[in-house]
TIKEDREN-722715 format. One line per field, with one value per residue (C-alpha): chain; residue in three letters; residue number from 0; x, y, z. Coordinates in steps of 0.001 Angstrom, whole numbers, m for minus. Example, Ala and Ser with C-alpha at 12.3 -4.5 7.8 and 13.67 -1.06 7.14 Angstrom:
BEGIN
ch <- c(A	A);
aa <- c(ALA	SER);
i <- c(0	1);
xx <- c(12300	13670);
yy <- c(m4500	m1060);
zz <- c(7800	7140);
END
This chain:
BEGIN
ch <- c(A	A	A	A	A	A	A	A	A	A	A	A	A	A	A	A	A	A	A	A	A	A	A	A	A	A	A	A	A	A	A	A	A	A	A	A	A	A	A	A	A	A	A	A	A	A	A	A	A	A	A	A	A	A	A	A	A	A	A	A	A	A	A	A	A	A	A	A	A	A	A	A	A	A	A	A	A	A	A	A	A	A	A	A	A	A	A	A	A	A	A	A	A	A	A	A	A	A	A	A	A	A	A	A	A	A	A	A	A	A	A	A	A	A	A	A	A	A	A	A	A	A	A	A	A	A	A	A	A	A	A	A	A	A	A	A	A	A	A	A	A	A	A	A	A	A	A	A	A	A	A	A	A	A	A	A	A	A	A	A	A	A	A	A	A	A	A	A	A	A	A	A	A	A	A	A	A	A	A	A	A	A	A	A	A	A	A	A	A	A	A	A	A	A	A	A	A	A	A	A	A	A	A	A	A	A	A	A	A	A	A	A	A	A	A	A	A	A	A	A	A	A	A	A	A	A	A	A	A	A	A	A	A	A	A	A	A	A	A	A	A	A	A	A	A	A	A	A	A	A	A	A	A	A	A	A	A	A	A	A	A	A	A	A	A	A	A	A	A	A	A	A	A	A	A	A	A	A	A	A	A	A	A	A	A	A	A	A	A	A	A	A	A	A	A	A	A	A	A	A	A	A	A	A	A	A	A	A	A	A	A	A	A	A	A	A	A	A	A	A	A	A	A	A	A	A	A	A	A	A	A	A	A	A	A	A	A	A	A	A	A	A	A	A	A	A	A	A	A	A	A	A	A	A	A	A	A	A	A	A	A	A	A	A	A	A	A	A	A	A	A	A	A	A	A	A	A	A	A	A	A	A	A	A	A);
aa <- c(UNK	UNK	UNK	UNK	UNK	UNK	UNK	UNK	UNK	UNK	UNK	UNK	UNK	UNK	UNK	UNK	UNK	UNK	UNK	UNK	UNK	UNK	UNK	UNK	UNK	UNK	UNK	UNK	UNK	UNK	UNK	UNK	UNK	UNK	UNK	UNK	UNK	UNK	UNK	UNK	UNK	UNK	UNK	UNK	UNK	UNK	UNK	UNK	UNK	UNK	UNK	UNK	UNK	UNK	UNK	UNK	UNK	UNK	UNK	UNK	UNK	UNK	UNK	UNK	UNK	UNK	UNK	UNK	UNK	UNK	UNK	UNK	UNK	UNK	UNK	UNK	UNK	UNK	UNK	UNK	UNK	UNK	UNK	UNK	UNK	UNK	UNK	UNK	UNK	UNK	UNK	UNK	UNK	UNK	UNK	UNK	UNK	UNK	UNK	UNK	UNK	UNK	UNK	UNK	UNK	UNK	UNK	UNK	UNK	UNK	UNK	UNK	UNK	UNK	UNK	UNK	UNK	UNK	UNK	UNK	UNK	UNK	UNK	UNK	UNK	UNK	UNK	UNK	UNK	UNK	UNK	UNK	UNK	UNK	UNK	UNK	UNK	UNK	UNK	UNK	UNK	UNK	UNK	UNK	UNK	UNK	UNK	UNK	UNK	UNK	UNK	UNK	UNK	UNK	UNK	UNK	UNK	UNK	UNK	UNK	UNK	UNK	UNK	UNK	UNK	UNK	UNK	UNK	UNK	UNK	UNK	UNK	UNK	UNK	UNK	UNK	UNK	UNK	UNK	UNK	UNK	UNK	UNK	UNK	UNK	UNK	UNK	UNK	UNK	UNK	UNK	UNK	UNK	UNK	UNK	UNK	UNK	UNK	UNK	UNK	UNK	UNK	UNK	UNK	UNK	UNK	UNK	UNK	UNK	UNK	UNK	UNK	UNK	UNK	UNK	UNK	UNK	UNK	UNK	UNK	UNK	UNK	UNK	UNK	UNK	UNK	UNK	UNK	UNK	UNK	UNK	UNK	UNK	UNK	UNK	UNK	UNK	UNK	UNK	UNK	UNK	UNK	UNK	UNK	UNK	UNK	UNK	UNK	UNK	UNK	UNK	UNK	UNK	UNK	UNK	UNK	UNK	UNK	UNK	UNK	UNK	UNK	UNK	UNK	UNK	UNK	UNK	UNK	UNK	UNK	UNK	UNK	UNK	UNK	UNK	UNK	UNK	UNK	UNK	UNK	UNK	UNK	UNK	UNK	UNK	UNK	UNK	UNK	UNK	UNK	UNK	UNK	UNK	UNK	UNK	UNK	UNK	UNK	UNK	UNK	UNK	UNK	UNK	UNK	UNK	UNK	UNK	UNK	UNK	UNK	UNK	UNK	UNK	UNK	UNK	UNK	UNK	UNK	UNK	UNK	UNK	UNK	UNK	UNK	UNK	UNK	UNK	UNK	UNK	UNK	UNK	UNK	UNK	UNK	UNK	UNK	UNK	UNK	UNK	UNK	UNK	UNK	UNK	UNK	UNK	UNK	UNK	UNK	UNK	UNK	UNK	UNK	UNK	UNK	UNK	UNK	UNK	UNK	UNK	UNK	UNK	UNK	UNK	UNK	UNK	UNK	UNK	UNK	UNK	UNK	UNK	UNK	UNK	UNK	UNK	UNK	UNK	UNK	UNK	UNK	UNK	UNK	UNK	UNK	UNK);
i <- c(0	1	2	3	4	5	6	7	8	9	10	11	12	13	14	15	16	17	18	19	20	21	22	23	24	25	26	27	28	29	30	31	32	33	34	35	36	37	38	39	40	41	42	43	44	45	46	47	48	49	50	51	52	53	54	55	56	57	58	59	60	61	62	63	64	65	66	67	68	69	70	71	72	73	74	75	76	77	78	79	80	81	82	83	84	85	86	87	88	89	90	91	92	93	94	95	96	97	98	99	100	101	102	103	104	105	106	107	108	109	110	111	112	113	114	115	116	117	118	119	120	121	122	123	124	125	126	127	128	129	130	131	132	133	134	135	136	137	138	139	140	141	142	143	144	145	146	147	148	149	150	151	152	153	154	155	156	157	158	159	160	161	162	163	164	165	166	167	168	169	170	171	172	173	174	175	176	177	178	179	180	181	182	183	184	185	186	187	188	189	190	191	192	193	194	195	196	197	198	199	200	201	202	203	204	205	206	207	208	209	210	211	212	213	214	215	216	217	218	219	220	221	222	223	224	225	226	227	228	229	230	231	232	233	234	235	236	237	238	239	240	241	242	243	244	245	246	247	248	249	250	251	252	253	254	255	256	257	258	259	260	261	262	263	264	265	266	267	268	269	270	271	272	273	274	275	276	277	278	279	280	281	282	283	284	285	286	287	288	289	290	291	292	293	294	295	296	297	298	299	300	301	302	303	304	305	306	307	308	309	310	311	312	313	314	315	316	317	318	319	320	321	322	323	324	325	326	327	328	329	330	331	332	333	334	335	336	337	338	339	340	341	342	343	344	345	346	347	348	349	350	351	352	353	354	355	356	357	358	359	360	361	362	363	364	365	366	367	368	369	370	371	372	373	374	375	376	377	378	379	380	381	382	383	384);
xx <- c(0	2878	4355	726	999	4568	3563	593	2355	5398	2709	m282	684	4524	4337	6752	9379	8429	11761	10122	6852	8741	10787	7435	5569	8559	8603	4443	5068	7316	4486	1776	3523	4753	1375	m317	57	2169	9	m1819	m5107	m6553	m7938	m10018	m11179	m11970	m14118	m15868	m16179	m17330	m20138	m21877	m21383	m22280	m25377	m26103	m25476	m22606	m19685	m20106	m17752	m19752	m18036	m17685	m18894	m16784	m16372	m14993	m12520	m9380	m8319	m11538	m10740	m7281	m8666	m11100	m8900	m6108	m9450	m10412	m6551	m6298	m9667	m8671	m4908	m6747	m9185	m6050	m4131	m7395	m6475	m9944	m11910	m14191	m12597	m14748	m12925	m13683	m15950	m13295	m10441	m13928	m13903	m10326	m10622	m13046	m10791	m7923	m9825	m11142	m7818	m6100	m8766	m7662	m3969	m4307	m6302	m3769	m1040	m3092	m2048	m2000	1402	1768	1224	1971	5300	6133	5588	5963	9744	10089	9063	11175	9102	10117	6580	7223	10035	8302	5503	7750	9048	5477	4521	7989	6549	3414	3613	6007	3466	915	3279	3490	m206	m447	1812	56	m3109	m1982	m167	m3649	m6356	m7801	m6814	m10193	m8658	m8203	m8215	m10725	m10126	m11977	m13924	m12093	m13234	m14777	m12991	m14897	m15680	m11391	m11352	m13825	m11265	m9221	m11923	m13563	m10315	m10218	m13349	m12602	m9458	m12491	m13658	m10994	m10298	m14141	m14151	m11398	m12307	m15406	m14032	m11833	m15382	m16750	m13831	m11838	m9325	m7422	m9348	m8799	m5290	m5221	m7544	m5346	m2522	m4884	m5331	m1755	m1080	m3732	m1865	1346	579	m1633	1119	4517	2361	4716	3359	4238	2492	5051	7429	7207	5954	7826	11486	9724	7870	10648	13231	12025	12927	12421	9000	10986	14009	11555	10250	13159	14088	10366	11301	15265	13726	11050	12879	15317	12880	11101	14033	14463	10946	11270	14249	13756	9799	10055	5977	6512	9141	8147	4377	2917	4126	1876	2036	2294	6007	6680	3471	391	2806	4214	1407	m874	1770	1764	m2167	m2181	1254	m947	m4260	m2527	m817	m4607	m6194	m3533	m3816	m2049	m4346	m3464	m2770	m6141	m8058	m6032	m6754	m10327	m10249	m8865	m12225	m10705	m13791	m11786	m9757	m13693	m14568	m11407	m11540	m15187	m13807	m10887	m13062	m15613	m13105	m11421	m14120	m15530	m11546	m10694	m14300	m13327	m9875	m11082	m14386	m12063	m9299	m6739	m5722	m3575	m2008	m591	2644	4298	5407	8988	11002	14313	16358	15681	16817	20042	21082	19854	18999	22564	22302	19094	19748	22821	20815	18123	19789	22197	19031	17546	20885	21271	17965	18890	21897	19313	17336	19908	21402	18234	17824	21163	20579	16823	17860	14680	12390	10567	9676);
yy <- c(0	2417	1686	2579	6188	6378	5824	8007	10916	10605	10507	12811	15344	16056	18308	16988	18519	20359	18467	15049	16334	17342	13897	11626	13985	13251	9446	9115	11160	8567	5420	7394	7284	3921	2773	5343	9156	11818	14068	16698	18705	20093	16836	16214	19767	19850	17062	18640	21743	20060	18232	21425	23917	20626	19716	23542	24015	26577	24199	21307	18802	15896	14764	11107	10296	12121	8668	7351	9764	9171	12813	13665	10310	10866	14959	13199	11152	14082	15719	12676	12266	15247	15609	12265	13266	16744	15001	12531	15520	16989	20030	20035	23686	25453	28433	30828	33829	37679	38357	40068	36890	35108	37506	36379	33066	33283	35700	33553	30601	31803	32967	29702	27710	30605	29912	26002	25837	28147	26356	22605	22372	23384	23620	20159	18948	22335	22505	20085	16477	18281	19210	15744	14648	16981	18873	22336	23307	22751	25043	27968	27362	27909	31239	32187	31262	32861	36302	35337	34917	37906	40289	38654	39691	43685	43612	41492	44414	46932	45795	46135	49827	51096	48684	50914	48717	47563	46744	42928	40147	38030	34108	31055	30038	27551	24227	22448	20155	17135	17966	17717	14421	12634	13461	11181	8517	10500	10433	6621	6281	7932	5969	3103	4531	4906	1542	352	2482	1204	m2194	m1574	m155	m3295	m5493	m3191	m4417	m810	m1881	1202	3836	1951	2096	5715	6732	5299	7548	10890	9507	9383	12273	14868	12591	13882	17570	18127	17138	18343	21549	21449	24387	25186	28891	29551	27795	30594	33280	33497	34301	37726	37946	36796	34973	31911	29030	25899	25300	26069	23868	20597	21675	21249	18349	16643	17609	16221	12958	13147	13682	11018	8662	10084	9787	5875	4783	7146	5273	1685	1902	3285	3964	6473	8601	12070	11502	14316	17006	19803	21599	24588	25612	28774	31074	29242	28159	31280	33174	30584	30153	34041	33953	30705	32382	35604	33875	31036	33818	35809	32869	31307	28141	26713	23545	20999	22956	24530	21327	20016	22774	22816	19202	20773	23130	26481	28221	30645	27371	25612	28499	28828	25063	25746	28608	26938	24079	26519	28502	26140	24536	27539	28919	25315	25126	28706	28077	24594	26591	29436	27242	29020	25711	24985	27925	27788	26319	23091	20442	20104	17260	17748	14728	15573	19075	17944	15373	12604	11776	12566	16405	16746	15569	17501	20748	20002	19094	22660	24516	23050	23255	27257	27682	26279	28180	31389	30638	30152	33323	35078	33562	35087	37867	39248	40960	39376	39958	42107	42097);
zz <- c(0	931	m2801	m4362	m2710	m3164	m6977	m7040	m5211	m8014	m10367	m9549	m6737	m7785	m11080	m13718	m15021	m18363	m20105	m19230	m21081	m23821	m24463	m23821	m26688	m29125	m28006	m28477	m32151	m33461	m32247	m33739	m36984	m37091	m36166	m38153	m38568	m36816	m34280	m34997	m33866	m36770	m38323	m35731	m35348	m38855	m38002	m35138	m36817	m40281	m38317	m36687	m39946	m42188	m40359	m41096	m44538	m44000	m45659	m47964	m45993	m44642	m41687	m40383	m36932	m34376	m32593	m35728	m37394	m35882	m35595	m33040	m31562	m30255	m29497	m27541	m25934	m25116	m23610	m21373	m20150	m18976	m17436	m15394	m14476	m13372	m11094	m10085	m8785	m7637	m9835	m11917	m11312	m13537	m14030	m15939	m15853	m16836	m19963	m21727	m20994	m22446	m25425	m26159	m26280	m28256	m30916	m30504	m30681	m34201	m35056	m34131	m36802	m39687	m39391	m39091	m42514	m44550	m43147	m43177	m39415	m36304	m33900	m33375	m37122	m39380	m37563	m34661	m36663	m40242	m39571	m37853	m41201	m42953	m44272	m45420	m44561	m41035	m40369	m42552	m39917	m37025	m38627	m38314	m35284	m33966	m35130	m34347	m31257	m31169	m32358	m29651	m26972	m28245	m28075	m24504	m23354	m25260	m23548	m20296	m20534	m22084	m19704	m16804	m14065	m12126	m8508	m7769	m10610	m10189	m9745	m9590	m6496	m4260	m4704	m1717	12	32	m3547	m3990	m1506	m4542	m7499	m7482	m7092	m10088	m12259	m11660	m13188	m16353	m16646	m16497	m18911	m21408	m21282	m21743	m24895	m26120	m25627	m27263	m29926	m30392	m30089	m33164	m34762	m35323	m33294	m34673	m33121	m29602	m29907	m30801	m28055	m25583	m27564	m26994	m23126	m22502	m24494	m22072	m18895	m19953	m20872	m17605	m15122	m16815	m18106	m21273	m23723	m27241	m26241	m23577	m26240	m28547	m26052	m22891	m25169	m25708	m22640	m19548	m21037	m19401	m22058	m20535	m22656	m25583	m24646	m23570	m27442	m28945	m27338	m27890	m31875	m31725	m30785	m33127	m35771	m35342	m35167	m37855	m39997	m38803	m40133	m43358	m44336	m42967	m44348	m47624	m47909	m45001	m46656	m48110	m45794	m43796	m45983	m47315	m50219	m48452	m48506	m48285	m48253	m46572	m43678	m43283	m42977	m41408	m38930	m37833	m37694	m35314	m33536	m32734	m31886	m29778	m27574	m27299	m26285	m23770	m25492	m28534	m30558	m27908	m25352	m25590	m25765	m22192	m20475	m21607	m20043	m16540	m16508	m18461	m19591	m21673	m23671	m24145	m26187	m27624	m28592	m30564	m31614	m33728	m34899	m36341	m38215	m39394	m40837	m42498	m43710	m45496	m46869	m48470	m49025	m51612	m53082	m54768	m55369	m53022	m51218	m54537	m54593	m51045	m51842	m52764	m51415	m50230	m49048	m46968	m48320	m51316	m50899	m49530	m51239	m49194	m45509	m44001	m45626	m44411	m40810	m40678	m41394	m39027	m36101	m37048	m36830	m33329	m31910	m33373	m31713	m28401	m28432	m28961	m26095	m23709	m24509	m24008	m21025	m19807	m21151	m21728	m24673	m26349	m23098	m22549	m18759);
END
């Protein structure tokens, strides 16, 4: 019994460090795409989004069952995980917020959908598992979220200097205690119940979709209690200096890539897969729009969608939000055509002359941009506070 709470206090009421976050995401990557795609947010709120604004008439898309398309599945799953590692740590608290924090979700949110159509993805796929894929794509997007998320930070700052300050902030009403004493209980039971629905899904005989669920789980397990962030990631340089979100980044995308690169060359179907033909423009300037909107709302794709699963009011409308737009922007962006005209398609290795060329360069630019952030962080030339 002393090992079980030894084991549950390591795992649910110590925080994690943010590296450890960052090397499990890059780890899970590379098993999502050897068992079937890399990780990303946007297919699955395409799907969410295509089945309200479908239903409606707005966009033409008919959407599979949320239950069934595998992009809502493992959102759904990231949701559930973190809902149950929040009620596990007895962090869970409906957090509402003030209308205008409300107001910019909901911008951001709407903002975060525009940028991951342009770019066809959000963070995670557009730049995180597209330049472990080496895709050119991928590190266009993280140009533009870079001054995305720079400009986000002029106008957080912005916002403050010109906001009449109204006295105390407000902040969410304590929970009870014996409501916090039931969490954990709670949290057990929708571990339960992520392993009932994936069990059933292996008795429907998708036994795909029960694999990936269990992906999505871990995946909202690991973000709630290391609190890794791709928004602090690309924020915080400009904001404190603080880079550890941006160093457990790079790390999570060092070992994605390398992995990456192993099942590219050892499985030959993988090689070149992932990669949108959006190099240079529609990553560029899809990344900027989700790099501004992610810093508004406090919440990047995934990061959004966790949080929304501790009880952040502001991140649920931000998740709608993003599904919505995207929805509606894609539907747009295929009516007139646009989508073609984004960009092509370009493939590291073959670039550089092969795999070695292309690993070379890669692992020269995460190591430049280490080498950045440290120095920041010594520095605060980049800060601004």
């Amino acid at each position: 019994m002393a090992q079980i709470r030894q084991c549950y206090a390591v795992l649910f009421r110590n925080e994690w460090a943010v590296w450890v976050g960052g090397a499990l995401f890059g780890i899970l990557n590379v098993a999502l795409f050897f068992y079937d795609q890399p990780w990303t947010t946007l297919d699955g709120a395409l799907n969410w989004g295509d089945s309200i604004l479908g239903a409606l008439g707005v966009v033409r898309a008919r959407a599979d069952p949320p239950l069934i398309r595998t992009g809502s599945v493992i959102n759904l799953g990231l949701l559930a995980g973190a809902f149950a590692a929040a009620l596990l740590a007895r962090q869970f608290s409906i957090n509402i917020g003030p209308k205008r924090e409300l107001l910019k979700g909901a911008v951001g949110g709407l903002l975060l959908g525009t940028g991951a159509a342009i770019a066809r993805g959000c963070n995670i796929g557009g730049f995180f598992s597209a330049t472990s894929a080496f895709g050119a794509n991928g590190l266009a997007m993280a140009l533009g979220l870079t001054l995305g998320a720079f400009a986000g930070v002029r106008f957080l700052l912005w916002e403050v200097e010109h906001s009449a300050s109204s006295g105390a902030v407000p902040s969410p009403a304590p929970v009870a205690t014996s409501r916090r004493r039931i969490q954990p209980y709670l949290g057990a039971l929708v571990l339960l119940g992520l392993i009932v629905g994936a069990a059933l899904y292996e008795g429907l005989g998708i036994e795909k979709r029960a694999l990936i669920l269990l992906f999505g789980a871990a995946l909202g397990i690991i973000s709630q209690r290391s609190r890794v962030c791709f928004v602090q990631g690309f924020r915080e340089p400009f904001l404190t200096g603080d880079t550890r979100h941006t160093r457990a980044m790079l790390l999570g995308l060092l070992i994605s890539m390398v992995g990456f690169a192993a099942i590219e060359i050892t499985f030959l179907e993988k090689e070149g897969a992932f990669i949108r033909e959006t190099f240079w423009m529609g990553s560029l300037i899809g990344g900027v729009i989700f790099g501004f909107g992610m810093v508004l709302a406090g919440g990047c794709g995934a990061g959004s969608i966790w949080r929304a699963g501790e009880g952040n009011v502001k991140l649920m409308v931000a998740v709608a939000g993003y599904a919505l737009s995207a929805s509606f922007v894609r539907d747009v962006l295929v009516r007139t055509g646009l989508q073609q005209q984004l960009g092509v398609k370009v493939f590291l290795p073959e670039v550089f002359g092969g795999w070695t060329g292309a690993i070379a360069v890669l692992a020269m630019i995460i190591a430049v941009w280490y080498a950045i952030t440290r120095w920041n962080q010594a520095s605060r030339k980049l800060a601004a506070v």
